[in-house]
N, C-alpha and C positions, 0 to 999 in steps of 0.2 A: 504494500500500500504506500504511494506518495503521496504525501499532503504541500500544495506548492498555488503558487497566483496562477489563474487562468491567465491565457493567451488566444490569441485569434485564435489559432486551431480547435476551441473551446466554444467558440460561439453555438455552430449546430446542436450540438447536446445541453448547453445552456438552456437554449431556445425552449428544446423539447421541455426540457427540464422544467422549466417554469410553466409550461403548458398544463405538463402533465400533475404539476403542483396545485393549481388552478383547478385544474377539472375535480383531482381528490377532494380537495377544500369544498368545493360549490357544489355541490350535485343537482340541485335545485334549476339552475342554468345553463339553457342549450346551446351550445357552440356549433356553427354553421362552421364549412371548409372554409367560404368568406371570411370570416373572423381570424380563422389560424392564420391566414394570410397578411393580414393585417398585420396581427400581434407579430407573425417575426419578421416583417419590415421596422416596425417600433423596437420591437426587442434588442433587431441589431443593430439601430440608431444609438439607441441606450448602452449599450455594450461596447461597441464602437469610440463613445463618449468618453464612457467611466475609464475605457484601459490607457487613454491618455491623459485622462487627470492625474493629478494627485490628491484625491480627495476618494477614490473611489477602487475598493482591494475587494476583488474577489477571489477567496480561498476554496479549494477543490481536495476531494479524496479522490485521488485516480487509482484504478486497478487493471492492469491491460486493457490502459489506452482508453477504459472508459468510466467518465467522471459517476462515482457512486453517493456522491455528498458534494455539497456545495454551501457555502454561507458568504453573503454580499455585509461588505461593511462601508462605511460611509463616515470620514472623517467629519467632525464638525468644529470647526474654529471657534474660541471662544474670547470674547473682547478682555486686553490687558488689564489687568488689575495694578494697582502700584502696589511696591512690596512683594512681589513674588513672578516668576517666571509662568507663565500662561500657556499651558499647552492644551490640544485638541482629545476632545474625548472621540471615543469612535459607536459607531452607532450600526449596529447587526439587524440584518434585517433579510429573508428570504434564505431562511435556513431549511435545506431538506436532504432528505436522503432517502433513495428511492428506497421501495419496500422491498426488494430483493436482499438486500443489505440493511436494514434495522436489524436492532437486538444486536449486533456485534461489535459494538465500544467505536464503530468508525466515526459519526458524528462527537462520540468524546476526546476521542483523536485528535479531528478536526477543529473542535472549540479550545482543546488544551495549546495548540497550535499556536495559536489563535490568540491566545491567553497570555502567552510568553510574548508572542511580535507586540501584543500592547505593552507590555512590560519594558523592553529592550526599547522602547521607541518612547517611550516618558509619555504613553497618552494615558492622561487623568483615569477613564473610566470607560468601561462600555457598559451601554445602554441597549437594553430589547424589551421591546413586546411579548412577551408568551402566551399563545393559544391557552386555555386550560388545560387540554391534551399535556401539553409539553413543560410546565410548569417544574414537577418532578424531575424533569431532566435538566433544564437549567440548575436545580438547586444541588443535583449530581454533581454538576459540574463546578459548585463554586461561587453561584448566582445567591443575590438574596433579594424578595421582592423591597422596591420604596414606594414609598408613598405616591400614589397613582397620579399620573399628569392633568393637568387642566386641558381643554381643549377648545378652541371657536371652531364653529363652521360657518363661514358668509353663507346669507340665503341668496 
C-alpha cells in the first residue's frame, strides 16, 4: 500500500470516485448519463485547479495502481495575530474508501499520514465534518468532536 499526493494520472479514478461516493451517500437521487457528464467536466476543472495550488493536497491509498482511499484537504489561511507566528489550519473534507477495502486500517493509514504532514508542516489544526456513520472512526483516529459551527445560508 502507498499513501502519497495524487497526480494527473489520478484524475479518472478520482472522478469515478467521487461519483460513486455520491450515489452511496444519496440514494434518494436519480443521476441521468447527462449528469455524469457534466460532473466530470466540473470534477476535472476542480482537480485541474487544486493540483496547482497551494492551498489544495489531495492524499490517496494506492494498491496496484488503483486508488483505494482518498481524503481532499484544503489549507485555510488565517489572519496574523500580533504576538505569535500565524499558520494555516487545514480542513479535510471528501474522505472515502471504497467498500472493497473498508474494515482494513487503510483509511487509518491514510488519516495517520495525514496527521504527521500537519504536524511536520506547523499547521495549527484540522478541521472535518463527520457523517454520524463515521464519527467513531474519527475518534479512532485521534479526533475529538468541538463545539458545533455557526452557519448562514443567503436566501
Amino acid at each position: 500500500m502507498k499513501f502519497r499526493l495524487a497526480d494527473r494520472k489520478d484524475f479518472d479514478q478520482l472522478i469515478q470516485m467521487r461519483w460513486d461516493f455520491t450515489l452511496e451517500d444519496n440514494k434518494t437521487k436519480i443521476f441521468t448519463e447527462s449528469d455524469l457528464e457534466s460532473f466530470k467536466s466540473e470534477c476535472r476543472t476542480f482537480l485541474e485547479s487544486a493540483l496547482i495550488s497551494d492551498t489544495w493536497f489531495i492524499w490517496v491509498a494506492e494498491e496496484d495502481a488503483k486508488i483505494v482511499s482518498h481524503i481532499y484537504i484544503q489549507l485555510i489561511e488565517k489572519v496574523p495575530r500580533p504576538g505569535r507566528i500565524t499558520y494555516p489550519f487545514a480542513y479535510m473534507t471528501n474522505v472515502y474508501t471504497v467498500k472493497e477495502s473498508r474494515k482494513q486500517g487503510i483509511g487509518s493509514k491514510l488519516i495517520t499520514t495525514i496527521n504527521e504532514w500537519v504536524s511536520e508542516n506547523n499547521y495549527e489544526f484540522i478541521i472535518v465534518w463527520p457523517s454520524d456513520d463515521s464519527v467513531d472512526y474519527y475518534k479512532r483516529n485521534g479526533y475529538v468532536h468541538c463545539k458545533e459551527p455557526m452557519e448562514y445560508f443567503p436566501s
